[in-house]
BALOBA-1460 file (C-alpha; in Angstrom, 3 decimals):
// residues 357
<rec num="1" residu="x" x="0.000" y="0.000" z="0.000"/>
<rec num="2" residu="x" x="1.276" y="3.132" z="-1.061"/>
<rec num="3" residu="x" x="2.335" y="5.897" z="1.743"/>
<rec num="4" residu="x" x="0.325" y="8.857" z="2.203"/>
<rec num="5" residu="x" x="1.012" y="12.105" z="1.087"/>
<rec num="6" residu="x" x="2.714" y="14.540" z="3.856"/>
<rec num="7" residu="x" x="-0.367" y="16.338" z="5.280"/>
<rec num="8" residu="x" x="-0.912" y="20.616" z="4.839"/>
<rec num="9" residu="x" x="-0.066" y="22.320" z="7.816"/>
<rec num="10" residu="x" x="-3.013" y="23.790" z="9.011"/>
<rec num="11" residu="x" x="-3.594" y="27.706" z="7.212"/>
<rec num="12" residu="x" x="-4.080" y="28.989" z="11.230"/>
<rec num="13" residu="x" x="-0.800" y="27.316" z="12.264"/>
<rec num="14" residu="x" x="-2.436" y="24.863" z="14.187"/>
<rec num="15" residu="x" x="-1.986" y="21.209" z="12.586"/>
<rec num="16" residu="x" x="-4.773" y="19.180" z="13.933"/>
<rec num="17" residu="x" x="-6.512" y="15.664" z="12.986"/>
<rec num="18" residu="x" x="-9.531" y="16.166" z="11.138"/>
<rec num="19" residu="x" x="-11.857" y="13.442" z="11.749"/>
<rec num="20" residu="x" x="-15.250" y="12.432" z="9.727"/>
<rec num="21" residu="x" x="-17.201" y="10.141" z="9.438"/>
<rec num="22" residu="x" x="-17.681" y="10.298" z="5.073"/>
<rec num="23" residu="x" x="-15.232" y="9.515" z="2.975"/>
<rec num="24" residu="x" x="-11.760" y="10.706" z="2.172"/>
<rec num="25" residu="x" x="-12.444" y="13.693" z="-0.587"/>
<rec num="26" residu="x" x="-10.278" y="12.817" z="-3.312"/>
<rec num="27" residu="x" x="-8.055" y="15.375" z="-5.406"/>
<rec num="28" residu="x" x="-11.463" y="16.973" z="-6.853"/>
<rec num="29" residu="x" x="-12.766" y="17.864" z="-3.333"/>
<rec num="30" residu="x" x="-9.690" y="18.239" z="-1.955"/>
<rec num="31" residu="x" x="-10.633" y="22.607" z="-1.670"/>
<rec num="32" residu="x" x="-14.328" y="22.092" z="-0.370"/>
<rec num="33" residu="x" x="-14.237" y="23.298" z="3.109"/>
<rec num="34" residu="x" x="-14.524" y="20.740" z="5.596"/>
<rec num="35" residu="x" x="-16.618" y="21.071" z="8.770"/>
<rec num="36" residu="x" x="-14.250" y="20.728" z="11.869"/>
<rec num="37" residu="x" x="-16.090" y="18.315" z="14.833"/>
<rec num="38" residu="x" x="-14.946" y="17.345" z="18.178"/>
<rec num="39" residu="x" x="-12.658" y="13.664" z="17.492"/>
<rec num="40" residu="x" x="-14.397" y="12.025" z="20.532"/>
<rec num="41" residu="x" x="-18.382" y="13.101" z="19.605"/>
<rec num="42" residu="x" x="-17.658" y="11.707" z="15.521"/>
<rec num="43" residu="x" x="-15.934" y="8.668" z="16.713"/>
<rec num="44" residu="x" x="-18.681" y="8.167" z="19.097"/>
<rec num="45" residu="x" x="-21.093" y="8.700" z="16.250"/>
<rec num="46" residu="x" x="-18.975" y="6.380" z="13.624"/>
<rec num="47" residu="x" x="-19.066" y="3.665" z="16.130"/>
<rec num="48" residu="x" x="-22.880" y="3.863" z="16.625"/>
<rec num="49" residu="x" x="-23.222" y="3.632" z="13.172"/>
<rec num="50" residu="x" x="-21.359" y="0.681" z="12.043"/>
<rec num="51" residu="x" x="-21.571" y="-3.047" z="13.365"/>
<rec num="52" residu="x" x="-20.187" y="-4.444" z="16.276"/>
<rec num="53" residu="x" x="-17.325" y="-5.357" z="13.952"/>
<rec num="54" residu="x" x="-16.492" y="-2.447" z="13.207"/>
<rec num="55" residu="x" x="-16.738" y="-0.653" z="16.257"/>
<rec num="56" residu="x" x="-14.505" y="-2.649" z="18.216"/>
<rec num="57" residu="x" x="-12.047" y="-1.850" z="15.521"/>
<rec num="58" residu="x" x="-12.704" y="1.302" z="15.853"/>
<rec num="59" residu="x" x="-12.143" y="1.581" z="19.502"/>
<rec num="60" residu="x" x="-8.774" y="-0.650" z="19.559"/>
<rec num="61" residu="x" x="-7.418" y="1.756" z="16.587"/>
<rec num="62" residu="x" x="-8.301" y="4.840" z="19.052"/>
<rec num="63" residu="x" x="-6.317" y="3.243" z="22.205"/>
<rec num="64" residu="x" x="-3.506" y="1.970" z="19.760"/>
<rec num="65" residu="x" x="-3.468" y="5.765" z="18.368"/>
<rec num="66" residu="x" x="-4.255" y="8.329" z="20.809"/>
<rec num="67" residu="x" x="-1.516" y="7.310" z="23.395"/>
<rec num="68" residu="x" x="-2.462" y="7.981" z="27.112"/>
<rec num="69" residu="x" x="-5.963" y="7.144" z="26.761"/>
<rec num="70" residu="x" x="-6.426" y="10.980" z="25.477"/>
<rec num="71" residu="x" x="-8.481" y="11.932" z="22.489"/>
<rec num="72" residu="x" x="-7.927" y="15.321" z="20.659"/>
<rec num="73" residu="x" x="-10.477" y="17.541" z="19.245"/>
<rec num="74" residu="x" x="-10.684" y="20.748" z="17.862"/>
<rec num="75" residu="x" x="-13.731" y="23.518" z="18.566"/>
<rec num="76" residu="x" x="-13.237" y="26.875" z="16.499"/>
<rec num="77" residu="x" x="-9.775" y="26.122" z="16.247"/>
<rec num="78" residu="x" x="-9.453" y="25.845" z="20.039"/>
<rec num="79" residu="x" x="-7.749" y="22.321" z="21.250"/>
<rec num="80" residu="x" x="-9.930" y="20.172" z="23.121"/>
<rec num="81" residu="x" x="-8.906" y="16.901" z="25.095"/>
<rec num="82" residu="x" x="-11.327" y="14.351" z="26.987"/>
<rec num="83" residu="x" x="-10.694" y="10.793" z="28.535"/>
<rec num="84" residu="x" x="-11.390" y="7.637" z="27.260"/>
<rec num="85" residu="x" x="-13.507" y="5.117" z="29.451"/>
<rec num="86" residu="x" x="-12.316" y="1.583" z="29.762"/>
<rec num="87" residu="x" x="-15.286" y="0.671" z="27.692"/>
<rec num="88" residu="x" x="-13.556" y="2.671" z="24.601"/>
<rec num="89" residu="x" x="-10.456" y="1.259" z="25.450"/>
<rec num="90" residu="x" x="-11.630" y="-2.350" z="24.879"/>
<rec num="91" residu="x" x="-13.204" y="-1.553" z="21.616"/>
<rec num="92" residu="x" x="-16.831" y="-2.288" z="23.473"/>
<rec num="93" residu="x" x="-20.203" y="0.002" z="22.153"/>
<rec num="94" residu="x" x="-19.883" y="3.361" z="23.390"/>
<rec num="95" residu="x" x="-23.629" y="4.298" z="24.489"/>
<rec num="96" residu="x" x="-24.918" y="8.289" z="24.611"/>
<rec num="97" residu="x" x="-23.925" y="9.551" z="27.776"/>
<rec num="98" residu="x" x="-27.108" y="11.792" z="27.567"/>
<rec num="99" residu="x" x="-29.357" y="9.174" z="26.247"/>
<rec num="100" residu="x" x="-28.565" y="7.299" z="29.379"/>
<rec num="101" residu="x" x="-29.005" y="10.140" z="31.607"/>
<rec num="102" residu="x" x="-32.292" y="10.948" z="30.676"/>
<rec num="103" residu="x" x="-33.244" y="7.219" z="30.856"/>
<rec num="104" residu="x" x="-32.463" y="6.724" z="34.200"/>
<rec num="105" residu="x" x="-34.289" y="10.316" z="34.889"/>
<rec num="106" residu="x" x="-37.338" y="8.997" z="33.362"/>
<rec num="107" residu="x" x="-39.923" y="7.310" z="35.988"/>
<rec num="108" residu="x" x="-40.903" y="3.748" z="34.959"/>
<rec num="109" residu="x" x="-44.445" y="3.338" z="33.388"/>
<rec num="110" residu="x" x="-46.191" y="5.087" z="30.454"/>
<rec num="111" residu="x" x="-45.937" y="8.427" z="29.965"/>
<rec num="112" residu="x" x="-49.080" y="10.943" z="30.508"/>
<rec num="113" residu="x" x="-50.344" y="12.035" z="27.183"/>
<rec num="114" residu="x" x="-51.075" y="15.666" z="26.555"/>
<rec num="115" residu="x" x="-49.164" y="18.740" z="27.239"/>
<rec num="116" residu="x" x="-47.239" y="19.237" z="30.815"/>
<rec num="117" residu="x" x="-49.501" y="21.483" z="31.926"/>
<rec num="118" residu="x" x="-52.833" y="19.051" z="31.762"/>
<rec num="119" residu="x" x="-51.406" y="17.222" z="34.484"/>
<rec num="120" residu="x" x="-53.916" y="16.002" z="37.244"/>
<rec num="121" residu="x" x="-52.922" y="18.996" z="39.514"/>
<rec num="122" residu="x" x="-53.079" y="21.343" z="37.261"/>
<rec num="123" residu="x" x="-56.869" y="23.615" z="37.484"/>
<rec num="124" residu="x" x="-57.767" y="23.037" z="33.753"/>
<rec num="125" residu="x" x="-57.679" y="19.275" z="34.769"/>
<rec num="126" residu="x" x="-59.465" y="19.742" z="37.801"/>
<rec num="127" residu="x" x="-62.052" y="21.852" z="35.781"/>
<rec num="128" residu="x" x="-62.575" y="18.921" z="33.568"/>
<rec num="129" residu="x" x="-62.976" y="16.522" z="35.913"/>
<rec num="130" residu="x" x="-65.402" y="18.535" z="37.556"/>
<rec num="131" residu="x" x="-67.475" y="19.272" z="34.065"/>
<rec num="132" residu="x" x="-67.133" y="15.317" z="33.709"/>
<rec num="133" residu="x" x="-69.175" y="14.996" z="36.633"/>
<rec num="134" residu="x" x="-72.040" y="16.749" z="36.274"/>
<rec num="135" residu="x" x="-75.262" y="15.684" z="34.325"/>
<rec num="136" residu="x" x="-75.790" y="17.256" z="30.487"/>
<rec num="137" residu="x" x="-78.887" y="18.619" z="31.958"/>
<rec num="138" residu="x" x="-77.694" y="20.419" z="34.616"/>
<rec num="139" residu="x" x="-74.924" y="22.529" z="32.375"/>
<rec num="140" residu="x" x="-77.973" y="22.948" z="29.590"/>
<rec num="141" residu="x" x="-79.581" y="25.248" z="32.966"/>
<rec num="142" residu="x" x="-76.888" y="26.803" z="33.806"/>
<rec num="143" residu="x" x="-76.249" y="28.058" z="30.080"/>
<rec num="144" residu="x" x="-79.708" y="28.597" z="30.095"/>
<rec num="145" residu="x" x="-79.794" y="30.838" z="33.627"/>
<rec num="146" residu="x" x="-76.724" y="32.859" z="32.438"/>
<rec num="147" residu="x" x="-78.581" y="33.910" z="28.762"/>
<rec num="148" residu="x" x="-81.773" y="34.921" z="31.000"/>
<rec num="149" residu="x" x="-79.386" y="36.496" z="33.874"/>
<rec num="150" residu="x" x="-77.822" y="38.570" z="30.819"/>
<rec num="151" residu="x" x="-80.717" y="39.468" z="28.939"/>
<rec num="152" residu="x" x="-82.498" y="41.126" z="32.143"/>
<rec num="153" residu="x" x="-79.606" y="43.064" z="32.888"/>
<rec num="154" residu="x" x="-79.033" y="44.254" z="29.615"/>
<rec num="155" residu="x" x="-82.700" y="45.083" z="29.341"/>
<rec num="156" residu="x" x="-82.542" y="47.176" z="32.577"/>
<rec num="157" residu="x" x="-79.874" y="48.976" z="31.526"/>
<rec num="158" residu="x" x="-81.378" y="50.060" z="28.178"/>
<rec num="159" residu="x" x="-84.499" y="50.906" z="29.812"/>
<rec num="160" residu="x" x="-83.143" y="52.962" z="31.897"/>
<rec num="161" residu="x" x="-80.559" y="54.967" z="30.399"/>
<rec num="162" residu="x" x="-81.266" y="54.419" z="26.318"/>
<rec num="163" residu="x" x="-84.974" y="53.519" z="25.383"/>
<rec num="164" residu="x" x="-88.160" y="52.469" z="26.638"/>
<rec num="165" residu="x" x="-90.959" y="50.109" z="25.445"/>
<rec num="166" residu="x" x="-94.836" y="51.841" z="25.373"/>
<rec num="167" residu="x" x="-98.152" y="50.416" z="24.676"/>
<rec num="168" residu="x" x="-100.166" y="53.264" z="22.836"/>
<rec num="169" residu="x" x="-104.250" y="51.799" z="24.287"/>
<rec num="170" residu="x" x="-106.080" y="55.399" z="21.547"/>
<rec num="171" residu="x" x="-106.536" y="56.738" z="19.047"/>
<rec num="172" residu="x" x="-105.362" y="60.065" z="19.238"/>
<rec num="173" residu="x" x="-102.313" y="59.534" z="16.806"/>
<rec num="174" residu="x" x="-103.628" y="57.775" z="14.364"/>
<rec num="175" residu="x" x="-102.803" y="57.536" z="11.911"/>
<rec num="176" residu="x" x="-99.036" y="58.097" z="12.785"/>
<rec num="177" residu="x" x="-99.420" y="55.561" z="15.619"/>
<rec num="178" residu="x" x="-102.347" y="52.813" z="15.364"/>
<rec num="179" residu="x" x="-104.453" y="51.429" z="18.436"/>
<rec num="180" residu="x" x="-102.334" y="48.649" z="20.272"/>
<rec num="181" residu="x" x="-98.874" y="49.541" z="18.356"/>
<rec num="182" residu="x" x="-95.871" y="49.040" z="21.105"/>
<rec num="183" residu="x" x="-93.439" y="51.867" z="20.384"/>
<rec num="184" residu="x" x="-89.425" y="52.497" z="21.618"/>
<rec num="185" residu="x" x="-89.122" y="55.943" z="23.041"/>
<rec num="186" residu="x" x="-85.945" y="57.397" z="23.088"/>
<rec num="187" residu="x" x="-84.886" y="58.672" z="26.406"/>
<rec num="188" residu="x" x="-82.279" y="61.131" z="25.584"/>
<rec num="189" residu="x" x="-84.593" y="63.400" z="24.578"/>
<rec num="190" residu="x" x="-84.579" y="66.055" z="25.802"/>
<rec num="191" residu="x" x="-81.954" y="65.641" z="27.914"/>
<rec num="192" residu="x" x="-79.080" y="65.528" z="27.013"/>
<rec num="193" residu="x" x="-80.520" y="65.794" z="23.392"/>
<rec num="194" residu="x" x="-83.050" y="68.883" z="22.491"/>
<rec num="195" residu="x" x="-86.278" y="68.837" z="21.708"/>
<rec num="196" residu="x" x="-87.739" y="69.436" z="18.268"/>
<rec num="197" residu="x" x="-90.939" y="70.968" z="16.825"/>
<rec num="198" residu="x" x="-92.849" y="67.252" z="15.087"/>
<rec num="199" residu="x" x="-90.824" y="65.438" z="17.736"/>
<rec num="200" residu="x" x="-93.556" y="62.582" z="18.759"/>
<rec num="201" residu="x" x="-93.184" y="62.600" z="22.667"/>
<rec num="202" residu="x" x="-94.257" y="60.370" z="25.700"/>
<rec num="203" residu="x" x="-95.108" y="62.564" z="28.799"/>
<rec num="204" residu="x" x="-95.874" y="61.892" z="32.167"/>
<rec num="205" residu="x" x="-99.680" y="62.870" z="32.869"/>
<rec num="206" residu="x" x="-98.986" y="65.324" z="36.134"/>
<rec num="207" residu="x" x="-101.518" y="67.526" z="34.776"/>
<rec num="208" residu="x" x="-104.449" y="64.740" z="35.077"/>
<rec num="209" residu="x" x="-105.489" y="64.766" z="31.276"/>
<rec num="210" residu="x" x="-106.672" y="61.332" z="31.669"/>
<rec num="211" residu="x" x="-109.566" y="59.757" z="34.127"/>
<rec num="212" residu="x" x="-107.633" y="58.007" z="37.098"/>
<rec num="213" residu="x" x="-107.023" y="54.313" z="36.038"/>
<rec num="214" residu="x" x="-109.567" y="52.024" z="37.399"/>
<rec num="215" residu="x" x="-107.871" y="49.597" z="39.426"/>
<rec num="216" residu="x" x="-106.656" y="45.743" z="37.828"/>
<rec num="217" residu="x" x="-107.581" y="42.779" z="39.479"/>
<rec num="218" residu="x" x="-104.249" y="41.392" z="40.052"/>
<rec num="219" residu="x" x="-104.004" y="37.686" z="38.709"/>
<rec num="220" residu="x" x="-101.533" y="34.616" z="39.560"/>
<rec num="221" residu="x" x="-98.716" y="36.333" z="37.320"/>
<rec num="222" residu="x" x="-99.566" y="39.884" z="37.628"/>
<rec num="223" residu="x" x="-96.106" y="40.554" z="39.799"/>
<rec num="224" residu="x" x="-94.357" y="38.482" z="36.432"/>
<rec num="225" residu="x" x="-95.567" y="41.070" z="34.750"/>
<rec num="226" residu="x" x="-95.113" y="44.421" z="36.542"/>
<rec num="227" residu="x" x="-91.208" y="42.287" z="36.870"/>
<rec num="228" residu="x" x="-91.025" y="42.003" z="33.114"/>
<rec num="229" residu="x" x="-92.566" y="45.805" z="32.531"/>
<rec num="230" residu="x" x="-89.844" y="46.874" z="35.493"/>
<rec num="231" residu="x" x="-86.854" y="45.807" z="33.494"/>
<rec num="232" residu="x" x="-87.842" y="46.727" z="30.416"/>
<rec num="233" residu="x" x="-88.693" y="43.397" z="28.576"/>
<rec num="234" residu="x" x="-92.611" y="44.314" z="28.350"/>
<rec num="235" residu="x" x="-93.842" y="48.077" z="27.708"/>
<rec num="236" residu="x" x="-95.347" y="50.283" z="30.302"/>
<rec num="237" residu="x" x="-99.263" y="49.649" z="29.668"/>
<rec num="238" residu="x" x="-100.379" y="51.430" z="32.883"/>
<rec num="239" residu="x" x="-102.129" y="54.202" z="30.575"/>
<rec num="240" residu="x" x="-100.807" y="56.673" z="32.851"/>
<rec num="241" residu="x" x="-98.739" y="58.540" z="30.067"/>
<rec num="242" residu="x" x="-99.720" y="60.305" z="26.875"/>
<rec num="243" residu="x" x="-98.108" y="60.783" z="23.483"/>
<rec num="244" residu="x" x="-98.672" y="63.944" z="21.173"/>
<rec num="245" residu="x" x="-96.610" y="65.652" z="18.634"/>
<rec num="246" residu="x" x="-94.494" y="69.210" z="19.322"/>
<rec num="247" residu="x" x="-96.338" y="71.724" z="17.976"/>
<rec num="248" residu="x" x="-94.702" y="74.966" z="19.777"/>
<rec num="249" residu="x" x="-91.112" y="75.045" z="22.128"/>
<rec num="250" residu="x" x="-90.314" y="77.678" z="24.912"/>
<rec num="251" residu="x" x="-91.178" y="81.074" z="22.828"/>
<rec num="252" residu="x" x="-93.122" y="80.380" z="20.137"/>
<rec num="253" residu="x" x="-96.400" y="81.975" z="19.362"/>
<rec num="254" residu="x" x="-99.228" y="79.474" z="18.331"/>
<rec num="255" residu="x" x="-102.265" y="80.315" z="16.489"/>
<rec num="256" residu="x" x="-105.105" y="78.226" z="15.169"/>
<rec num="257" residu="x" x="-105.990" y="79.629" z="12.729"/>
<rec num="258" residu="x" x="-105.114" y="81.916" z="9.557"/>
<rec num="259" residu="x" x="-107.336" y="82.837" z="6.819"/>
<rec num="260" residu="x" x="-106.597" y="79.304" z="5.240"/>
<rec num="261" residu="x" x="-107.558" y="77.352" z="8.212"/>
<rec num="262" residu="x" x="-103.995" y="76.445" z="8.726"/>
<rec num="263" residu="x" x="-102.267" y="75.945" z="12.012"/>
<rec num="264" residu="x" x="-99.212" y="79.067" z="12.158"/>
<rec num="265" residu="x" x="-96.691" y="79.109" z="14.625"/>
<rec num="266" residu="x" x="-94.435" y="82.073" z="14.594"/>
<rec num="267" residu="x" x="-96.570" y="83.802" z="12.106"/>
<rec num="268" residu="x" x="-95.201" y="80.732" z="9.336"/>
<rec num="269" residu="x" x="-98.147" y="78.450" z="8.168"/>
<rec num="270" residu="x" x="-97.508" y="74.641" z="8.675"/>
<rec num="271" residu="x" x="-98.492" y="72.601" z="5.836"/>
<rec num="272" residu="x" x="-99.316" y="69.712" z="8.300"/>
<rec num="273" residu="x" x="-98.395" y="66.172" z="6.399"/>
<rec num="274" residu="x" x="-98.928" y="64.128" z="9.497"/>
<rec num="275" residu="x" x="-102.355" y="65.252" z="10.530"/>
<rec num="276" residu="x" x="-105.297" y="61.842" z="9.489"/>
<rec num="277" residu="x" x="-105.652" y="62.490" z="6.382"/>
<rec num="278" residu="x" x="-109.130" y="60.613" z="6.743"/>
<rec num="279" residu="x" x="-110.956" y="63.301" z="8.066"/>
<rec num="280" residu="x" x="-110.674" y="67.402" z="7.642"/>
<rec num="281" residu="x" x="-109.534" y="68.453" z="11.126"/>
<rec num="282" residu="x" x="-112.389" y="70.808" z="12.890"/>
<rec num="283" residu="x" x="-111.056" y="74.393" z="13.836"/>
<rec num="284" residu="x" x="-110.481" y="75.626" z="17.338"/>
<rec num="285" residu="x" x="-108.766" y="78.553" z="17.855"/>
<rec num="286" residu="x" x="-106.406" y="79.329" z="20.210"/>
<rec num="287" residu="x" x="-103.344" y="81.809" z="20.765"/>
<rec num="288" residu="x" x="-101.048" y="81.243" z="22.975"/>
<rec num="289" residu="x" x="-97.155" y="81.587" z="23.673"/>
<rec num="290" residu="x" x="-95.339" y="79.088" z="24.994"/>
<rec num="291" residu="x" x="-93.956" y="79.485" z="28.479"/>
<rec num="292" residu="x" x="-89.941" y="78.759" z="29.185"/>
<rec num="293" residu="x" x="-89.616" y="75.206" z="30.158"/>
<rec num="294" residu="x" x="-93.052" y="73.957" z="28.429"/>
<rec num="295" residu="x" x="-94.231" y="72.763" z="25.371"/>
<rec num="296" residu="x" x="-97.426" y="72.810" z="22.885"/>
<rec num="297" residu="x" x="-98.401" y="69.488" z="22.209"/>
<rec num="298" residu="x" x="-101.397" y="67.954" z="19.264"/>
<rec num="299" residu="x" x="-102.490" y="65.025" z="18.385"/>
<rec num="300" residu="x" x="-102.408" y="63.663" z="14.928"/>
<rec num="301" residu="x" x="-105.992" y="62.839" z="14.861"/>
<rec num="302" residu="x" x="-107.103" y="66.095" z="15.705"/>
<rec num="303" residu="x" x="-110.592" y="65.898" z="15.928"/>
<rec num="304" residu="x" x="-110.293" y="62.761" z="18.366"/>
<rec num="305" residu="x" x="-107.309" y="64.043" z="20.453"/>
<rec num="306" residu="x" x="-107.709" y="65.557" z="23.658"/>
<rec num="307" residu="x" x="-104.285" y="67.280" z="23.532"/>
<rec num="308" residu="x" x="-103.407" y="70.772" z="24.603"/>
<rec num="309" residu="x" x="-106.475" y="72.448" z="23.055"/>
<rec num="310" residu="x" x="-108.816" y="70.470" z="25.338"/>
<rec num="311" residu="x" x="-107.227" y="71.405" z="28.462"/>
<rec num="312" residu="x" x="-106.067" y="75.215" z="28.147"/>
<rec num="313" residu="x" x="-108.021" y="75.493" z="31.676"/>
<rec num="314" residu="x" x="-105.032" y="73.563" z="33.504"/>
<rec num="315" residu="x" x="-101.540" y="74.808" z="33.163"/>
<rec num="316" residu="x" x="-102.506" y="76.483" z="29.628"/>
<rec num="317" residu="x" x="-102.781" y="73.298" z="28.062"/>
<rec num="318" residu="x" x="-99.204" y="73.380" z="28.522"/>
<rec num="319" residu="x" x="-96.916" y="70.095" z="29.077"/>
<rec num="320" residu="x" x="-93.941" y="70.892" z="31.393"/>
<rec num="321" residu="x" x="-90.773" y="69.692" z="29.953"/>
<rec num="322" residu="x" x="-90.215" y="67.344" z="33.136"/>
<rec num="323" residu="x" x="-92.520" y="65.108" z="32.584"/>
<rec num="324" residu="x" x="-91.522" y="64.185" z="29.000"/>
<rec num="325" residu="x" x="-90.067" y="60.567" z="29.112"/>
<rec num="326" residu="x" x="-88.570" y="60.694" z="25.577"/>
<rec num="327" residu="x" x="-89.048" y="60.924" z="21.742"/>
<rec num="328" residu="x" x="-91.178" y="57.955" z="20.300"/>
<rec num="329" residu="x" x="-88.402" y="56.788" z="17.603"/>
<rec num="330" residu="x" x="-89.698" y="53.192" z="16.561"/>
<rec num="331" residu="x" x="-92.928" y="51.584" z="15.636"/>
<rec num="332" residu="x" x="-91.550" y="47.651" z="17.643"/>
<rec num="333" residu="x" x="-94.537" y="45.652" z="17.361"/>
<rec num="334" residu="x" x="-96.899" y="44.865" z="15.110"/>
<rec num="335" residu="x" x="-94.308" y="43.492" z="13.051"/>
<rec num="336" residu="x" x="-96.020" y="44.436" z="9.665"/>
<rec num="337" residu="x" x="-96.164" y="48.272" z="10.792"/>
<rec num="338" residu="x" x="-92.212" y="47.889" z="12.092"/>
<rec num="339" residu="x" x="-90.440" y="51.337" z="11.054"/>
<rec num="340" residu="x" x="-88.738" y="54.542" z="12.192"/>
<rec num="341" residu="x" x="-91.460" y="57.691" z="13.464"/>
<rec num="342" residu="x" x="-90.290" y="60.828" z="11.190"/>
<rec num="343" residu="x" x="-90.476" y="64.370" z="13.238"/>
<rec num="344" residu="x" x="-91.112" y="66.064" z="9.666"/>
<rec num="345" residu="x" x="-88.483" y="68.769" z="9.797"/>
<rec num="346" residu="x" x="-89.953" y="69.865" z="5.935"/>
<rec num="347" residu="x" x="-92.743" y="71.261" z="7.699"/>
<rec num="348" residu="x" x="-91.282" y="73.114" z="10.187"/>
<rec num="349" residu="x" x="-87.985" y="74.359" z="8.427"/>
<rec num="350" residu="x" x="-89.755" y="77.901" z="7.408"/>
<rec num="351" residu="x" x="-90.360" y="78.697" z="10.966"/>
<rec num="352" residu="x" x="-88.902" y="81.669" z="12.133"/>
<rec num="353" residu="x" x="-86.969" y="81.675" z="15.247"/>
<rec num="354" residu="x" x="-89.162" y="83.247" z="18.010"/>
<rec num="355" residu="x" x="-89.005" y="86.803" z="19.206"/>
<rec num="356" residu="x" x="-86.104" y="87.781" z="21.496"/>
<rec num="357" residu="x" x="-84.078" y="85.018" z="20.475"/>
């Protein structure tokens, strides 16, 4: 067998082995850049690769050539030396040190499935156990309780601080607003929003418009009901409040009726849209200026409205801005009349502002 070429020198000065475990480039390959391992880790790895054969060769060529039980290696150029166990020595399978620490670490037994943290202490486990316990039927109710639990709340808080439901038991709107139509007022008007002239409104009757309500007989679920009407999930049907339209705000002068039999506010004549077109409204003529704080209020349906007109003998006919609940802005139920209440600004845009202002 032919001797080897003299090796290179290494080009940093240092002349190490170079170990690996492919095969010897030849002449071709010879200037590929080869990948510099630790001597101990790639024999380690050659031996674990071949037979049993060839490892034992292996490991009596490394005590025959390293000398003093020493193997060298190089990292980044850096020499590294480590021992050689007895097992190495005698050419006998060299096992991963690591392998066999982490063996021995392991407990005996299968291993848990799952991710470590779904371990049986751990509270998602415990919550799942739990959850396994319990009947189908008893989480349906408690899904169940929650919804209702939500809803009401939600419903109390709209009804009190956004919109309100009303049951409108007359006529006097029609035909705006029909005989049993439920209705969403708006409760931001007028405060913090303002008040407009057409604006529908639901007002408190302080001024006792209306005969005193004759008293229910209370049934097994009246108290569900005046419940439900509390937090807003049924509308107030007490008949103690009153819708009408805005006619006049604080300052305007209202007059029924000029020369054309139409309604002028301001000294502008309204070309009323809204009023029942089913019948020609009957004239009754008033004048009047609207205190501060107060408003002029008429019905659609005037000759079958008992609005301010019919009770200029209390307060003026007028309706005291404190007792309006809120703007009527949706026709809710029936669900074929479902839509939004207009406040007809058309009508009221060539109104003058009123004097003084």
């Amino acid at each position: 067998m032919p001797e080897p070429e003299p090796r290179i020198p290494d080009p940093q000065g240092q002349d190490l082995p170079r170990v690996t475990s492919s095969a010897i480039p030849d002449e071709q390959q010879a200037g590929l850049p080869t990948t510099r391992l630790p001597q101990a880790r790639v024999a380690g790895e050659s031996a674990a690769d071949a037979g049993p054969g060839a490892r034992a060769g292996a490991g009596a060529s490394t005590g025959a050539g390293a000398g003093a039980g020493r193997v060298a290696g190089a990292v980044d150029g850096t020499a590294a030396t480590a021992p050689v166990s007895q097992g190495e020595k005698s050419g006998a399978p060299v096992a991963d040190r690591s392998s066999a620490d982490r063996s021995s670490a392991e407990p005996a037994g299968p291993r848990p499935a799952g991710p470590a943290h779904a371990g049986a202490s751990s509270r998602r486990a415990k919550k799942a156990k739990a959850r396994e316990g319990r009947s189908p039927l008893f989480l349906w109710l408690k899904e169940v309780a929650t919804v209702v639990i939500v809803a009401v709340v939600l419903s109390f808080l709209i009804k009190t601080f956004l919109f309100r439901a009303f049951y409108i038991p007359s006529e006097s709107m029609v035909s705006t607003l029909d005989v049993n139509d439920r209705i969403f007022v708006n409760l931001l008007v007028p405060e913090p929003m303002a008040l407009q002239r057409g604006d529908v409104v639901v007002f408190k009757d302080s001024q006792g418009w209306l005969a005193p309500a004759a008293p229910k007989t209370k049934g097994p679920f009246t108290s569900v009901q005046d419940g439900l009407t509390f937090v807003g999930l049924l509308p107030d049907n007490s008949e103690q409040h009153l819708v009408k339209r805005v006619i006049g705000l604080p300052g305007d002068h209202v007059v029924c009726c000029d020369a054309g039999g139409q309604l002028t506010v301001n000294g502008a004549p309204l070309d009323e849209k809204y009023v029942n077109p089913a019948e020609i409204p009957q004239v009754r003529d008033f004048d009047v200026v609207v205190p501060a704080g107060k408003v002029w209020v008429m019905g659609d349906n005037r000759n079958h409205s008992a609005d301010s007109r019919a009770h200029m003998d209390t307060n003026g006919g007028f309706v005291n801005e404190s007792d309006i609940e809120g703007k009527a802005a949706v026709i809710a139920w029936p669900l074929n009349r479902i839509s939004a209440l207009d406040n007809y600004p058309d009508v009221f845009r060539s109104v003058p502002a009123p004097e003084g202002k």
